[in-house]
N, C-alpha and C positions, 0 to 999 in steps of 0.2 A: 359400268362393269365392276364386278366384286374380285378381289386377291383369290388368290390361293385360299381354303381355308384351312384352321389346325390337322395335322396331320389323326389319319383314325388312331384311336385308343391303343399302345400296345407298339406304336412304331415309334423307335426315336427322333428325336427333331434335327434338322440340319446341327446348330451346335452340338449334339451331341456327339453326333456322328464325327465333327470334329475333335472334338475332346477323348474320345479314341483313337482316333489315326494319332495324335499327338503322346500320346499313352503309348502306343504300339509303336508308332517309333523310337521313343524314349527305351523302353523295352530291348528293342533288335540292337541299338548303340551299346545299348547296356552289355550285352551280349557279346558282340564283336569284342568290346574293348576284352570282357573275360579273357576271351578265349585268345586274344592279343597275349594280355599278361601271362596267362599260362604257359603260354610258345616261348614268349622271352625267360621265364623262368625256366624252364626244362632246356635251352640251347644254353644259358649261362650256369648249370648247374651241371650239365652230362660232361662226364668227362673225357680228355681227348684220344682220339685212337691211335693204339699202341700196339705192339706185338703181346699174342699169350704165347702161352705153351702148350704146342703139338704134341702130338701123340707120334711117336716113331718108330717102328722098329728096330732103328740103325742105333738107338740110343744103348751105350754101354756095349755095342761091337767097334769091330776096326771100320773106319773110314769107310766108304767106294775111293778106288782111284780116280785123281783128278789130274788131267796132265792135260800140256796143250801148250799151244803157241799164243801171248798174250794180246793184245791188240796193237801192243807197242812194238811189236815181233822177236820180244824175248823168250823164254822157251820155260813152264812154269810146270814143277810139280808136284803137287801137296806133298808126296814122301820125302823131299827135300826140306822140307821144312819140322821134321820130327826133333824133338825136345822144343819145342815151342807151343804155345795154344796157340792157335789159327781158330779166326772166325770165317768162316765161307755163307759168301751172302750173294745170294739169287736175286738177280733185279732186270726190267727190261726200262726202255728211254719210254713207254707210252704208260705205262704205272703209275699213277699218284701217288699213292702209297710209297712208292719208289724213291720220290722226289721229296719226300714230306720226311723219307727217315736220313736225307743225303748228309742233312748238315752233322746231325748223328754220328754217322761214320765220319764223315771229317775230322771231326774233333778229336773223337778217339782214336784211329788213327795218327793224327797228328801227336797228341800225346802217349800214345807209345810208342812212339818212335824217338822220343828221348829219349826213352830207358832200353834204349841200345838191343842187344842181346837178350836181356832181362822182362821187353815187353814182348806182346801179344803183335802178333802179325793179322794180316787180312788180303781175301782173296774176293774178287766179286766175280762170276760167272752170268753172263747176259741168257734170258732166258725168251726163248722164241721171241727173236729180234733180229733185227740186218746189223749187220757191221755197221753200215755207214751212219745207223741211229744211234746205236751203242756207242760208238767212236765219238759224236757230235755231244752224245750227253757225257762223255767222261771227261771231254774237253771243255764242256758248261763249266762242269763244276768241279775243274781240278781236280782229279781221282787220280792220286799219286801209288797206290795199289795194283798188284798185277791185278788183273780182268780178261780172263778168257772167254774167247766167245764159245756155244755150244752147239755149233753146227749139227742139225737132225736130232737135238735133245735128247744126246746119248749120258751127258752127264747128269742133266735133271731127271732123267729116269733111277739112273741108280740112287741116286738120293731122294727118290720121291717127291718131287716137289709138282706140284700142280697149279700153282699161280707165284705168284711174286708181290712181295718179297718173303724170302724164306730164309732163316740164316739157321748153321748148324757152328757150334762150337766145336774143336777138335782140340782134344789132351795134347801133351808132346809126345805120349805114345802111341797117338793115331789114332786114340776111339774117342770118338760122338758122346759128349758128354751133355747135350742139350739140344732143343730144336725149338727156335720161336715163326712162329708165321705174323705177318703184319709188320707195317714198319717199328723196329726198335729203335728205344729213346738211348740218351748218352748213358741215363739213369740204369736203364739196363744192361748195357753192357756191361758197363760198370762191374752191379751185383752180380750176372753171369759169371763175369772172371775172377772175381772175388769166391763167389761159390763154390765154384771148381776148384780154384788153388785151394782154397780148405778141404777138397776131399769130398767134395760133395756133389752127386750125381744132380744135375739141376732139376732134369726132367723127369721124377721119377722119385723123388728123394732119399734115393740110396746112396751108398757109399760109389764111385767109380770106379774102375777097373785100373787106376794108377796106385789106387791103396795094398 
């Protein structure tokens, strides 16, 4: 009995057909590894998310009123606190966003609250949240700030806000001097209060109505 014989004129031979699959896999690795390197260069190069700057209308009017009973059951209300910048910052406990800007306010917070009188205060208002979440996350992470809750989001309505987190800056004379959405860094707030105390409208880059 006779082999196999050579394959007809025009078809490749078993090795060759190996010599491609080898080809064509070397190819497809080639490939993944790209499109690997790519991913890790675009996740090590994007930069991290922060708050911009909203569009508002409330910017360069008076406040809405914010009044309420804290979750500590003190009795809080932004017109109490005129000749001061107040930052008012919208946050619920199930946000990411929420928790990614906490350390943020911490810190500032914290340091102006050495400069007595002279610093910036801060309010946080829970936004479509329960008490008992709201309460569990101020106590996570030590939030030494009033924090009103906003039962039936009568207060995030007048302020427009539609997700969280949202902060609005407030002059000492009660108007809206800025609106960021996303979580803000230390860094911003920072240049926020810095901006304002020079006179200058954040959002909007006009003069503010304190001038």
């Amino acid at each position: 009995m006779t082999g196999p014989g050579p394959p007809p004129p025009g078809e490749p031979t078993p090795a060759l057909h190996r010599r491609r699959r080898r080809h064509l896999t070397r190819w497809v690795a080639g490939g993944v590894l790209v499109v690997l390197v790519a991913v890790a260069i675009v996740a090590a190069t994007r930069p991290s998310v922060q708050a911009t700057e909203a569009e508002s209308p409330l910017v360069g009017l008076p406040a809405p009123a914010l009044d309420g009973t804290t979750l500590s059951g003190s009795g809080f209300s932004l017109a109490r606190d005129r000749g001061h910048y107040v930052y008012v910052n919208f946050f619920a406990s199930w946000c990411a966003p929420c928790q990614e800007e906490e350390p943020a306010l911490e810190d500032f917070a914290f340091r102006q609250s050495r400069d007595g009188n002279d610093g910036a205060r801060m309010v946080s208002v829970v936004f479509n949240d329960t008490v008992s979440d709201a309460r569990r996350f101020v106590t996570d992470w030590g939030i030494r700030w009033p924090v009103v809750p906003d039962s039936g989001g009568a207060i995030a309505n007048r302020y427009g806000v539609g997700s969280p987190p949202m902060t609005f800056l407030v002059s000492p004379s009660g108007t809206v001097v800025g609106t960021w959405l996303g979580p803000v860094t230390l860094t911003q707030l920072d240049q926020m209060l810095s901006a304002a105390r020079r006179g200058e409208l954040v959002s909007g880059g006009t003069k503010s109505a304190d001038d």
